[in-house]
C-alpha positions as CSV (number, residue, x, y, z in Angstrom):
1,X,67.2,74.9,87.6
2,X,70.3,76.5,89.2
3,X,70.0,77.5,92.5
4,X,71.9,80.5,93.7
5,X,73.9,80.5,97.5
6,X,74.1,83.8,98.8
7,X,76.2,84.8,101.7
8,X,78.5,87.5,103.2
9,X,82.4,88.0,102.7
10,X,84.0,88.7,105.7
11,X,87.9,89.8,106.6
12,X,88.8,88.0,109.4
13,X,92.3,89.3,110.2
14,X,95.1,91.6,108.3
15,X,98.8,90.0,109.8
16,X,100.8,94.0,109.0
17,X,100.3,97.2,108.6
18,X,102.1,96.3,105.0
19,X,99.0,94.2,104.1
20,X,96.5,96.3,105.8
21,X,97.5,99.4,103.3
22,X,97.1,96.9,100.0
23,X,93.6,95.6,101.4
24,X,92.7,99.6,102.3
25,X,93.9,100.2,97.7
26,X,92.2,97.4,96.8
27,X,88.7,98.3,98.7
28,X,88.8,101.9,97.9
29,X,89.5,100.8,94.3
30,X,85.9,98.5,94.4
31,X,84.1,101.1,97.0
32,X,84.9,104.4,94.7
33,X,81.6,106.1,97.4
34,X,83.7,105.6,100.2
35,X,86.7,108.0,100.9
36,X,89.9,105.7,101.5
37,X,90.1,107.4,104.9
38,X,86.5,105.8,105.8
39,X,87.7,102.4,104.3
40,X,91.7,102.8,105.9
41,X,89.9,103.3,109.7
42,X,86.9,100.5,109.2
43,X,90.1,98.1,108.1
44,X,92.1,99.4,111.0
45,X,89.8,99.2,113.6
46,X,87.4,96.4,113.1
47,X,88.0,92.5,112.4
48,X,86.4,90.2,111.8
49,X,85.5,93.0,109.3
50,X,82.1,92.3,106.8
51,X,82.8,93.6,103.5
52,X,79.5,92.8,101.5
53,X,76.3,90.8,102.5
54,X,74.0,89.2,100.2
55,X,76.4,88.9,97.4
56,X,76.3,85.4,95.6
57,X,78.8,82.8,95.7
58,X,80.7,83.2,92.8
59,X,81.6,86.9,93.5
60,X,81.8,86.7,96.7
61,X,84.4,84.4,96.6
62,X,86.3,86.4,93.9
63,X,86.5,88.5,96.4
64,X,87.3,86.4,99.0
65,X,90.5,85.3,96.6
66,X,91.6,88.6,96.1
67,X,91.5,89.5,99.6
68,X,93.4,86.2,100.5
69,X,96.2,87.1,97.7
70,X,97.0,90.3,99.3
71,X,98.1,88.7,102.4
72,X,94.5,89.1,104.3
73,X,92.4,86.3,105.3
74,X,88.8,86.5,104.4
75,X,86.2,83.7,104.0
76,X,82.5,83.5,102.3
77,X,80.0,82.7,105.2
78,X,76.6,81.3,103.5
79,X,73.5,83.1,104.3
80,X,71.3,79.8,106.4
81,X,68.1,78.9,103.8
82,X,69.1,81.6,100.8
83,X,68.7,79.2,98.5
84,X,67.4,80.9,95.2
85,X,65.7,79.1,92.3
86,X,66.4,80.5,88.9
């Protein structure tokens, strides 16, 4: 059986205003719920910044690569005993 890691992905820091307005496109573009104004102050105002919880590995760290390509850094923190059977 496969066992499934959960965990959260988190942004920890945005280096310019340049790369904070990609990673404000880019959310609003996954978030369509959220207004980009919402999004553009969270991403302004907060860091480290949690972007999803409980999201498994594998998308979580698309995500993760994504955020990291635009100029961002993010990381996957594991959820502690998640561990899932399937």
């Amino acid at each position: 059986m496969a066992e499934a890691v959960k965990g959260t992905v988190v942004i920890r820091s945005i280096p310019s205003k340049d790369v904070e307005m990609k990673i404000v496109l880019y959310l609003a573009s996954i978030y369509t719920d959220r207004p980009p104004d919402e999004i553009s102050g969270l991403v302004a105002r907060t860091k480290p910044l949690t972007i999803v919880r409980d999201v498994n590995y594998m998308k979580g760290q698309a995500l993760v690569d994504a955020i990291n390509g635009l100029g961002a850094s993010a990381y996957f923190l594991r959820n502690l005993g998640n561990k899932t059977k399937h």
